[in-house]
C-alpha positions in Angstrom: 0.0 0.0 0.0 1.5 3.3 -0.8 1.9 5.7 1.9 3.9 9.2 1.8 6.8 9.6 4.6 8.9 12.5 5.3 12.7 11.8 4.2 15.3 13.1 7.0 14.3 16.2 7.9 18.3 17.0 8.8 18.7 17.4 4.9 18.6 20.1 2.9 15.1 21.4 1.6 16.2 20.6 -1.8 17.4 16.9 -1.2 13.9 15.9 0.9 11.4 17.5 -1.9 13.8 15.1 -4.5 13.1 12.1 -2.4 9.5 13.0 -1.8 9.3 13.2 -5.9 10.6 10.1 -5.8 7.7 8.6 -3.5 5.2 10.5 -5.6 6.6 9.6 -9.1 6.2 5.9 -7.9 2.7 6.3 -7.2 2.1 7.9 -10.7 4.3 5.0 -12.3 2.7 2.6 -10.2 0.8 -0.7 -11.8 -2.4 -0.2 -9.9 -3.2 3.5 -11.3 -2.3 2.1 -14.7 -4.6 -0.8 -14.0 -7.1 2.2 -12.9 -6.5 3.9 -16.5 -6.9 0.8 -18.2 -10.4 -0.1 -17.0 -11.7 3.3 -17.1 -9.8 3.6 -21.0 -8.3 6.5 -20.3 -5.0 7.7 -19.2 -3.5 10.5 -16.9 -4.5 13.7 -18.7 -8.0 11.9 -19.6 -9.1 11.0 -16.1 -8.6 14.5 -15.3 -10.9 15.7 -17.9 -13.2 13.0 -18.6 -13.8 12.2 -15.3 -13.7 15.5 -13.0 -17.1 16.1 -11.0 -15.8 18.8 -9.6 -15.2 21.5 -11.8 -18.4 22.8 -13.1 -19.1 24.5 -16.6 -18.8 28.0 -15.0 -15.6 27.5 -13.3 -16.7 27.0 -9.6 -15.6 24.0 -7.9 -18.2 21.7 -6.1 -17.6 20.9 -2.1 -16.6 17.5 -2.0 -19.7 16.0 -0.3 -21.9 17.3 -2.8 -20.2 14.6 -5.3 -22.7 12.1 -6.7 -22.9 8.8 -8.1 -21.6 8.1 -11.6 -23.3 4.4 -12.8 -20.6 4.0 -15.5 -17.9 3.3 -12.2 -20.7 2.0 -10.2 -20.2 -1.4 -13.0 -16.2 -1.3 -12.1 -16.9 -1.3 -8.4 -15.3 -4.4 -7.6 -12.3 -4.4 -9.6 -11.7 -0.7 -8.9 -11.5 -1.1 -5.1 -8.4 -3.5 -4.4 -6.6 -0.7 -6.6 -7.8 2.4 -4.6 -7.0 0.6 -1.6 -2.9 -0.1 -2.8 -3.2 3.6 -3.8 -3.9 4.4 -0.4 -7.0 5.4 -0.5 -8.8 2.9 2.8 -6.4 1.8 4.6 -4.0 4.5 6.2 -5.4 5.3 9.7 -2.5 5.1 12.1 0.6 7.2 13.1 3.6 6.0 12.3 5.0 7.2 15.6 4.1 7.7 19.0 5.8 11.0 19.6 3.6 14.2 18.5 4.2 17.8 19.9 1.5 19.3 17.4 -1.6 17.1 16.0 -3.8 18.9 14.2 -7.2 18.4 12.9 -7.8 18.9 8.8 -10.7 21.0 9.0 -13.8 19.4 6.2 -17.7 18.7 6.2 -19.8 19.0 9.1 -19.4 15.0 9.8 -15.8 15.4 9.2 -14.8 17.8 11.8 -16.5 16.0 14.6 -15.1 12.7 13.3 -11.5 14.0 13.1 -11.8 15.7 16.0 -13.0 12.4 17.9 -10.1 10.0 17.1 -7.4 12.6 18.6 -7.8 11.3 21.9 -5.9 7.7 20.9 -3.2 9.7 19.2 -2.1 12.1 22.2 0.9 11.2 24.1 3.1 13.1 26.9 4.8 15.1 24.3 1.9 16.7 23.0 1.9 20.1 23.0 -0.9 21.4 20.9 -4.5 20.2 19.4 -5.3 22.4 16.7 -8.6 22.4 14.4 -8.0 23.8 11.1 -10.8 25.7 9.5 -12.4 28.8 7.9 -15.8 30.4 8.2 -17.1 28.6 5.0 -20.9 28.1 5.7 -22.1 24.8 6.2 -23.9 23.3 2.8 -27.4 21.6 4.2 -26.5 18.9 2.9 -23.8 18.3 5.1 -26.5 18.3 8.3 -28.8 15.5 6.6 -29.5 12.6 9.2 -26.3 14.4 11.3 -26.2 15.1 15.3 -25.3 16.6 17.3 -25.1 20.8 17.1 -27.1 21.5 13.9 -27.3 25.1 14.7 -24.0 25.5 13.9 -23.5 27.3 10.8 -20.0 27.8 9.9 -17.0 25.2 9.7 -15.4 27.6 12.6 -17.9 26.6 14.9 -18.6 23.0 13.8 -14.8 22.4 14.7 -15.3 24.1 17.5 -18.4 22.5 19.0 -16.4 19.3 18.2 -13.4 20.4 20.3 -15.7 21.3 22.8 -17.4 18.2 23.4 -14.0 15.7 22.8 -12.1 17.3 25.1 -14.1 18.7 27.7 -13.5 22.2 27.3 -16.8 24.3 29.0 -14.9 25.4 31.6 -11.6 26.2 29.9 -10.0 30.0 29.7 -11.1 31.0 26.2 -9.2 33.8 24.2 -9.3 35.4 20.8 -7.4 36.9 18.1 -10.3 37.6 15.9 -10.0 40.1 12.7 -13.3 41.1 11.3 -13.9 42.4 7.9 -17.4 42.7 5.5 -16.0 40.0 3.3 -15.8 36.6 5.1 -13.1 35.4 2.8 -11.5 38.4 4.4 -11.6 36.9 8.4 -9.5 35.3 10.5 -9.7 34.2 13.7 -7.5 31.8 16.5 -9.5 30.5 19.3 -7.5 29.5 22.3 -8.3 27.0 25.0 -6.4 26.7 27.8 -7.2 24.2 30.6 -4.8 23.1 34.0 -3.0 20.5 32.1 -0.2 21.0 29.3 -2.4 20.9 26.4 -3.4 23.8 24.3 -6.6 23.5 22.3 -7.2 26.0 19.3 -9.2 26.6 16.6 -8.0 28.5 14.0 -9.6 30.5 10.8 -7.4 31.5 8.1 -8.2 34.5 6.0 -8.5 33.7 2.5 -5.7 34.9 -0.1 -7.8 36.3 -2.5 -10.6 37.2 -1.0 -12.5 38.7 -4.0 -12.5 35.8 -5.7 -13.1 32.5 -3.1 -12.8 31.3 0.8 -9.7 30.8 2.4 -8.4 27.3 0.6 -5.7 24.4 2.3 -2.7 26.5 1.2 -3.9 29.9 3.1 -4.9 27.7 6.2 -1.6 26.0 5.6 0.3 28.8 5.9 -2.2 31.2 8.2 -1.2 27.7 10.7 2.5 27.6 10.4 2.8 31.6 10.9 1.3 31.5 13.8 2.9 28.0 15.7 6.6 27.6 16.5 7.8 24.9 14.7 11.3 23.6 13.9 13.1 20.2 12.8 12.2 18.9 16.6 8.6 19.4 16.0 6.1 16.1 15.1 3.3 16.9 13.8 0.3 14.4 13.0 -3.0 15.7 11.0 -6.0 13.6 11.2 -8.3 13.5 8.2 -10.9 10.8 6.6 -8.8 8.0 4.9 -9.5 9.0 1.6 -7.6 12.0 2.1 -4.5 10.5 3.5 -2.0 10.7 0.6 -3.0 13.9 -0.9 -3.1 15.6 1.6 0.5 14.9 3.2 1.5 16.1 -0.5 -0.1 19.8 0.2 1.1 19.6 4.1 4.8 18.8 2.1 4.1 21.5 -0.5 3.7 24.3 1.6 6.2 23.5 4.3 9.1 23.3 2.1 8.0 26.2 -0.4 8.1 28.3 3.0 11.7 27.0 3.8 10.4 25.6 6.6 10.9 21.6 8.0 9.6 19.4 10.4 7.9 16.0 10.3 4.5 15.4 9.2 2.4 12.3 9.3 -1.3 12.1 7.8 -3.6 9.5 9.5 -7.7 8.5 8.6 -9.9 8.9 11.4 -11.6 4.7 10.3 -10.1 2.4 12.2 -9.9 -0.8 10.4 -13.7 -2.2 11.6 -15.3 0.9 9.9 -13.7 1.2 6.3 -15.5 1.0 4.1 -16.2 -1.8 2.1 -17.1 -3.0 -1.5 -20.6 -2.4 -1.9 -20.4 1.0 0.5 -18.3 3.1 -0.8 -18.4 5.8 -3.8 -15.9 5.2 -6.7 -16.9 8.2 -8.3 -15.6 10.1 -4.9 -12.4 7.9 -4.9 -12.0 9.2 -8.5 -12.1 12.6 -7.5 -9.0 12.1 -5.1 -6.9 10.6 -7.5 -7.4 13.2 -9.9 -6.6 15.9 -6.6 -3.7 13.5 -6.0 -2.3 13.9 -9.7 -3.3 17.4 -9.6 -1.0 17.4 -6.9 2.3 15.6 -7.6 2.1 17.6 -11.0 2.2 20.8 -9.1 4.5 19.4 -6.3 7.1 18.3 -9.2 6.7 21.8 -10.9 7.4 23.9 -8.2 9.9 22.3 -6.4 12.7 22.8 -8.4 13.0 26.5 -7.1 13.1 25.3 -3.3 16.5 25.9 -1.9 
């Protein structure tokens, strides 16, 4: 199964984004995303075109959960699955180290956020430092609420993760601060919500403004860097984000992306939040969904492997 590790971090920023190119060239190279292209008869640039559900004809990009069904993939189910899951795409749901000073959770649909949030308590050890909720004030889509409990007043991501924060960890009675910055445009706001309790840990949730604001919400890369401009974080640092298993891969290649692009290095690991009881199985899960986060994935590596090359 592939799975995306940080080379040692005591190299030069140059020599860990080769061998991370490495990792990622393998996965483009590898026989099971071949076998992919061969039963959907396509190839790289083709899935990406043929088979994208979430650009839409005017440009705008669809939320994730508001993917569909496709019944041409529905007929490749079976055969499509063992190759997802050597992608990556099931199975990766536990840290490959028991040493974090930062874990952090990826911030995603209203489900998502409590979820993430929920398996952070198995992954804390006496090292950690920091639990941080990564989000932005997108408003929640309805459709991310139906047949969902609890706290379905909560209209924003900021306050889903927070409500989830909340309730996993205890935190009613905990000293709350803010660094809030308001502005008319919500793309425009940001916003770190600090909890502080007796013990070591510090618990926040934190908003990053969006980039261009004019134009969308804050995306991974302004939440990305909103988060490492405001943490202390050095080759000593371990940090460990949580997100849905799907997500695993691609999204340690946009943690990678913006790390080294900022000079910056410390380890990162990427863990799913389904232990291996809950993933999901043949007839439950969504190829259409896993084919969007290939094509993110390829999206990715291409972009990785293009920039890079100017990273000292």
């Amino acid at each position: 199964m592939f799975r995306f590790k940080m080379p040692d971090m005591t190299l030069p920023i140059r020599e860990q984004a080769e061998l991370l190119k490495e990792q990622f060239n393998s996965f483009i190279k590898s026989d099971a995303l071949s076998d992919i292209l061969s039963i959907l008869d396509t190839n790289l640039n083709g899935i990406c075109v043929e088979y994208n559900g979430r650009v839409l004809k005017n440009g705008k990009v669809r939320e994730i959960q508001e993917i569909g069904h496709n019944d041409s993939l529905d007929d490749y189910r079976n055969e499509l699955y063992p190759l997802f899951k050597e992608l990556g795409l099931l199975g990766i749901n536990k840290p490959l180290t028991n040493c974090h000073s930062h874990i952090i959770v990826l911030g995603g649909s209203f489900n998502s956020c409590h979820v993430r949030t929920s398996v952070v308590k198995d992954i804390i050890d006496d090292s950690t430092l920091f639990i941080d909720g990564l989000a932005c004030y997108r408003p929640i889509n309805p459709v991310e609420k139906v047949n969902l409990s609890p706290n379905l007043s909560c209209d924003t991501e900021f306050a889903t993760m927070t409500e989830a924060f909340i309730h996993t960890f205890s935190l009613k009675n905990a000293n709350v601060s803010e660094d809030f910055v308001s502005d008319r445009n919500i793309n425009s706001i940001s916003n770190i919500r600090t909890f502080k309790t007796d013990g070591n840990l510090t618990y926040r949730i934190i908003a990053a403004p969006s980039g261009e604001p004019d134009k969308r919400r804050a995306n991974t890369a302004d939440t990305l860097k909103f988060y490492m401009d405001n943490t202390t974080l050095d080759s000593t640092s371990s940090v460990v984000a949580t997100t849905n298993n799907l997500h695993c891969n691609r999204q340690f290649i946009q943690l990678t992306y913006e790390m080294l692009k900022s000079g910056r290095t410390f380890n990162i690991d990427v863990v799913g939040c389904s232990s291996d009881d809950r993933i999901k199985t043949i007839d439950e899960y969504n190829p259409y969904q896993f084919v969007q986060e290939l094509i993110a994935t390829i999206d990715w590596i291409n972009k990785f492997n293009d920039d890079s090359t100017t990273w000292n």
